[in-house]
LUMGU-838455 format. One line per field, with one value per residue (C-alpha): x, y, z; residue in one letter. Coordinates in pm, 1 decimal. Layout:
residues N
X = X | ...
Y = Y | ...
Z = Z | ...
resn = a | ...
This chain:
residues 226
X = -1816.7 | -1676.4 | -1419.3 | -1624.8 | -1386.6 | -1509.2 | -1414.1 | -1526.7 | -1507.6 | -1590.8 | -1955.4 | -2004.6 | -1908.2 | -2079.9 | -2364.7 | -2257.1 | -2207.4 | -1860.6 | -1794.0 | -1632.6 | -1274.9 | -1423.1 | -1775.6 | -1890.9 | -1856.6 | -1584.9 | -1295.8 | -1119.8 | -1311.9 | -1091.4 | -771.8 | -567.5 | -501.7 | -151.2 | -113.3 | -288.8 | -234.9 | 89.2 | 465.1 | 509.4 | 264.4 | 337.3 | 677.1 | 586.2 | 328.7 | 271.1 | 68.7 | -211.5 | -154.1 | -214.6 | -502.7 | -668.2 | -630.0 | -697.7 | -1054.9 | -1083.8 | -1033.1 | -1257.3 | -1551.1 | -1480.8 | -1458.0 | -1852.7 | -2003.3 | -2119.0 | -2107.1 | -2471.1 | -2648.7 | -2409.5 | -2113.5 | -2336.7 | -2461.5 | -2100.2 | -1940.9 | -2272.7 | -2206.5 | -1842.2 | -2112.3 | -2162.0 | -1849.6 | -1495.1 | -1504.5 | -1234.6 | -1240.7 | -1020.6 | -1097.4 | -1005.0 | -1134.3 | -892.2 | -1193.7 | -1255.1 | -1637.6 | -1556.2 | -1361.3 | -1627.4 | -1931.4 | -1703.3 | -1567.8 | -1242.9 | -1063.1 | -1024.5 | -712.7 | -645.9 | -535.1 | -499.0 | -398.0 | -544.1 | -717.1 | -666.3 | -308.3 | -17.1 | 361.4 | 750.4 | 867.7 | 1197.3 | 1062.5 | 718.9 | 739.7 | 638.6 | 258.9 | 84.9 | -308.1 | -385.2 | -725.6 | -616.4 | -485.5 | -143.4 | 80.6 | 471.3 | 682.0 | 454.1 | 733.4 | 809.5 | 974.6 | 1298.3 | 1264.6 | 1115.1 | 813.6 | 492.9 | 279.1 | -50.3 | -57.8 | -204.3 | -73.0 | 6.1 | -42.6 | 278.8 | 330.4 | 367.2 | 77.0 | 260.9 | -89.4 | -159.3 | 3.1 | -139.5 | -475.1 | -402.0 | -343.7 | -693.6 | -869.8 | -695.9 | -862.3 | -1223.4 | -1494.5 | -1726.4 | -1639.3 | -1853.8 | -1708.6 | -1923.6 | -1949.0 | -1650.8 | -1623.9 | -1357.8 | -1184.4 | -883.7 | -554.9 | -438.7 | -725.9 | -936.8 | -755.6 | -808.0 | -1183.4 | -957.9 | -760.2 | -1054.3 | -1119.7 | -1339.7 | -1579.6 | -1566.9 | -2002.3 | -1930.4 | -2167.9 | -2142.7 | -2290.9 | -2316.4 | -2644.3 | -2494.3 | -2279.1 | -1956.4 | -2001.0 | -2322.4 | -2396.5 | -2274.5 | -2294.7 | -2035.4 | -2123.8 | -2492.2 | -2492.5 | -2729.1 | -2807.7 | -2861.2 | -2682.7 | -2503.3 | -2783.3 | -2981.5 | -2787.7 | -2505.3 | -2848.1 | -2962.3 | -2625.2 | -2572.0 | -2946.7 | -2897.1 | -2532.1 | -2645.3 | -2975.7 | -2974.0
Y = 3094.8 | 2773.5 | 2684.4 | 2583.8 | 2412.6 | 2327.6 | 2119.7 | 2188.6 | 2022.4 | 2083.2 | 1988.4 | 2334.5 | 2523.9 | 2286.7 | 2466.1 | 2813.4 | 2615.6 | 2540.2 | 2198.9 | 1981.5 | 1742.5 | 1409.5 | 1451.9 | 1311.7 | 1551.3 | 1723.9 | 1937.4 | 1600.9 | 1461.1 | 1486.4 | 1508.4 | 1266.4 | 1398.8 | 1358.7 | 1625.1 | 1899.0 | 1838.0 | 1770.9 | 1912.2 | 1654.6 | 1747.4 | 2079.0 | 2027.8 | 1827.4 | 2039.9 | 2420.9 | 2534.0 | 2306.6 | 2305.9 | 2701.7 | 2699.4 | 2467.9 | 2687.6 | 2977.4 | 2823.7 | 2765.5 | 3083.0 | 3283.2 | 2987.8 | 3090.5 | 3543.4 | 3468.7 | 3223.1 | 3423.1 | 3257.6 | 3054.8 | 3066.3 | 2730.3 | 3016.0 | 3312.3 | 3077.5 | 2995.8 | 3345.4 | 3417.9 | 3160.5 | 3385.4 | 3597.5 | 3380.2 | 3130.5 | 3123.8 | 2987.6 | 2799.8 | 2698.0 | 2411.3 | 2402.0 | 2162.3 | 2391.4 | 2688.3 | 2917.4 | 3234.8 | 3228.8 | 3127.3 | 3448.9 | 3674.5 | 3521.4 | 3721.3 | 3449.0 | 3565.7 | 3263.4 | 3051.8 | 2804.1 | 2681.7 | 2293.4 | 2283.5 | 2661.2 | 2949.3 | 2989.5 | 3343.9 | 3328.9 | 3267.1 | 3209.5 | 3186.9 | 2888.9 | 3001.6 | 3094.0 | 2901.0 | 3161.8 | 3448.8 | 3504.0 | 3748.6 | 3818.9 | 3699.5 | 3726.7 | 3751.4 | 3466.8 | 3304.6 | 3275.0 | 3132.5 | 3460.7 | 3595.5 | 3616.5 | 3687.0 | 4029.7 | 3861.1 | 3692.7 | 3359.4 | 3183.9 | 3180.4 | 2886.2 | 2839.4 | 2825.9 | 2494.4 | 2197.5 | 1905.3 | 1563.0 | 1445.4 | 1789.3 | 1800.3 | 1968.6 | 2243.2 | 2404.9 | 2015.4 | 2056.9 | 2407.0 | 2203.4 | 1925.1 | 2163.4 | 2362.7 | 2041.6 | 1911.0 | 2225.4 | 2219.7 | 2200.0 | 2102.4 | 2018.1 | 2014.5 | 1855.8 | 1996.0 | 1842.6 | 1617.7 | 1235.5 | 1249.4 | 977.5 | 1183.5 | 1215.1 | 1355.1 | 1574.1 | 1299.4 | 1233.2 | 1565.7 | 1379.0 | 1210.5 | 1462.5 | 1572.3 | 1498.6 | 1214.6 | 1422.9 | 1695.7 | 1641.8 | 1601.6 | 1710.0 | 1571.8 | 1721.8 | 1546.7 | 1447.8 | 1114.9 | 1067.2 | 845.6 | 750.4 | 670.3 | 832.7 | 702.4 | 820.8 | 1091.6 | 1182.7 | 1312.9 | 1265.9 | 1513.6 | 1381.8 | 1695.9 | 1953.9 | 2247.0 | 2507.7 | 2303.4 | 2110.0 | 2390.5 | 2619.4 | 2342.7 | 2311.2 | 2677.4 | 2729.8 | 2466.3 | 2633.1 | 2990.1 | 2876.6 | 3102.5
Z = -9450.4 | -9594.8 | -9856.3 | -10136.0 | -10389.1 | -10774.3 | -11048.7 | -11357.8 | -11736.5 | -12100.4 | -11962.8 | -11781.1 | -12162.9 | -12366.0 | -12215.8 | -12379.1 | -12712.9 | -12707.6 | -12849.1 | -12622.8 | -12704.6 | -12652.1 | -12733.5 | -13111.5 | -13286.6 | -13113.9 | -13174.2 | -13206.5 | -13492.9 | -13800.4 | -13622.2 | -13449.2 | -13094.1 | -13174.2 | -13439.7 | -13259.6 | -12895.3 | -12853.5 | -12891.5 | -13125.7 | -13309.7 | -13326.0 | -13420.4 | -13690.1 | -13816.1 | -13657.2 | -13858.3 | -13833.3 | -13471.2 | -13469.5 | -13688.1 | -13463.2 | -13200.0 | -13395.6 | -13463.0 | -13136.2 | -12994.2 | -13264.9 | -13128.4 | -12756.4 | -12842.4 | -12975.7 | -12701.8 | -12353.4 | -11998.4 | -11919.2 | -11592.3 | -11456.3 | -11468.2 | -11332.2 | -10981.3 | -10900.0 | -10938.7 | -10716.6 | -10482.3 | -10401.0 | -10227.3 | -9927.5 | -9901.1 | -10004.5 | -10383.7 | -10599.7 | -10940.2 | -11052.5 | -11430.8 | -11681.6 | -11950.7 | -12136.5 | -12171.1 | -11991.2 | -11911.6 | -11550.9 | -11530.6 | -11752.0 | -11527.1 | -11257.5 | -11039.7 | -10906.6 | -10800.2 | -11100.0 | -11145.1 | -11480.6 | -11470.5 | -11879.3 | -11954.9 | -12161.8 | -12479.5 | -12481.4 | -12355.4 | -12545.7 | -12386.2 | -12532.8 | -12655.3 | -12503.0 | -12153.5 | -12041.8 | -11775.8 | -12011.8 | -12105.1 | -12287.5 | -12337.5 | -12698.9 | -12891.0 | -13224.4 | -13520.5 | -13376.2 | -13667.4 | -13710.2 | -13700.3 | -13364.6 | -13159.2 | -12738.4 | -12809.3 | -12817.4 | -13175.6 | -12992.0 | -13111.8 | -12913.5 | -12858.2 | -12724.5 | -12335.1 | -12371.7 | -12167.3 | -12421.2 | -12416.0 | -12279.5 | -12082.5 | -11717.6 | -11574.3 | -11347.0 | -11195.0 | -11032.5 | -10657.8 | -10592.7 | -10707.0 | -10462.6 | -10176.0 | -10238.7 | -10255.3 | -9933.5 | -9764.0 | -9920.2 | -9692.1 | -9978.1 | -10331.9 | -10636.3 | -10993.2 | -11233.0 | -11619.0 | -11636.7 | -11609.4 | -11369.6 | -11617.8 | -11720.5 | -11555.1 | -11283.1 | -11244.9 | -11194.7 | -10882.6 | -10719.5 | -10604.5 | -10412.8 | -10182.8 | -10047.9 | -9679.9 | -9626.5 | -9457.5 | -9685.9 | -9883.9 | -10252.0 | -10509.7 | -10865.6 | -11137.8 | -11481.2 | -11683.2 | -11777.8 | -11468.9 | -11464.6 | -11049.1 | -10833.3 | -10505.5 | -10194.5 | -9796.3 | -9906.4 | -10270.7 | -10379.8 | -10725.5 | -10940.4 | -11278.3 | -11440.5 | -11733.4 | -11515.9 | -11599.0 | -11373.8 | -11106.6 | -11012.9 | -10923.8 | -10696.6 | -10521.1 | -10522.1 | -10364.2 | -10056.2 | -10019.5 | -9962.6 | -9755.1 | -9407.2
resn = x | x | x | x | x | x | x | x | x | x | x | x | x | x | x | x | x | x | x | x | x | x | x | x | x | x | x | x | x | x | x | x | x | x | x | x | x | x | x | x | x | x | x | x | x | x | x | x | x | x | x | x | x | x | x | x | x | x | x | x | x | x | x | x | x | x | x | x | x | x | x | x | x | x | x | x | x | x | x | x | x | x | x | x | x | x | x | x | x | x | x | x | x | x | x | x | x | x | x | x | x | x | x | x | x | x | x | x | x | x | x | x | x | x | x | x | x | x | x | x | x | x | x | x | x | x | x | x | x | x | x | x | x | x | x | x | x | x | x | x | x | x | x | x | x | x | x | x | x | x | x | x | x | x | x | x | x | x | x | x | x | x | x | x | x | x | x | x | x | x | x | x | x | x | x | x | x | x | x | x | x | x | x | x | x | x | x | x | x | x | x | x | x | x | x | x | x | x | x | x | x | x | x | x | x | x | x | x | x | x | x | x | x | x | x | x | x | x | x | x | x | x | x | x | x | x
């Protein structure tokens, strides 16, 4: 049984219909990064910030996992599987993978703006006057632009361990989880998945060209070959 590690991106849940951040005619369109994705932002303005979020979260409560989700919670069947997302959805999680590690945070989590350390479950509208308990404002559990990105080192220490890695539907272009790629062992066969993809192949990487749907199947069917 081997340590299979994965990295996935907005590519993997575009795939369910969510819209993706950087993608024309993304979430971004309309809105200056800035104002939405960042405490700045939010300071300035938290009630667009929460809306956003609010849409957001209604989008994700009506999409379902596709089969790109369903293969890798699958793929737990025959090796040791983690998921290093960059995504804040849940369909990793509702495809039944049980190892998932959110880089970016939670769509359907919420945490006090007095204690980052306290979380709650949240599916509903997040509103100013939603407060901890303790008469604090929640937040989205999002990790800002500008925010440290606490779940990175326990990342880096999977990814030092992986005997295979596969970066599913991300261009690898965005910081630092675009260096995780690179904490991998140098013998460690890397599989990148991505129908317009940002790298070639080389003696270590085998590029597959391909939306998840179809390439995570492939990779998932030579894994689990007897």
């Amino acid at each position: 049984m081997k340590s299979v590690v994965v990295l996935t991106g907005a590519g993997i849940s575009a795939e369910s219909g969510l819209k993706t951040f950087r993608d024309a005619g993304g979430l971004w369109e309309g809105h200056n990064v800035i104002e939405v994705a960042s405490p700045e932002g939010f300071a300035a303005n938290p009630d667009l910030v929460m809306d956003f979020y609010n849409q957001r979260r209604k989008q994700l409560l009506k999409v379902e996992p596709n089969a790109a989700h369903y293969a890798l919670a699958n793929l737990e069947k025959h090796h040791k599987v983690t998921i290093i997302t960059q995504n804040v959805d849940d369909l990793h999680e509702r495809a039944g993978s049980t190892n998932v590690l959110h880089l970016h945070g939670e769509l359907l989590k919420v945490r006090s703006m007095n204690d980052p350390h306290l979380v709650l479950d949240w599916t509903r509208d997040l509103v100013i006057g939603d407060t901890d308990g303790n008469g604090h404002q929640l937040r989205p559990h999002i990790v800002w632009f500008g925010e440290d990105v606490p779940m990175i080192e326990p990342a880096i220490k999977i990814c030092e361990n992986a005997d295979v890695l596969i970066v599913i539907g991300t261009s690898m272009q965005v910081y630092p989880a675009a260096s995780l790629m690179h904490y991998v062992s140098k013998n460690t066969p890397v599989y990148f998945i991505d129908p317009k993809p940002s790298i070639e192949s080389s003696k270590q990487i085998t590029v597959i060209a391909q939306p998840a749907t179809i390439g995570v199947k492939e990779v998932v069917d030579k894994l689990t070959k007897v």
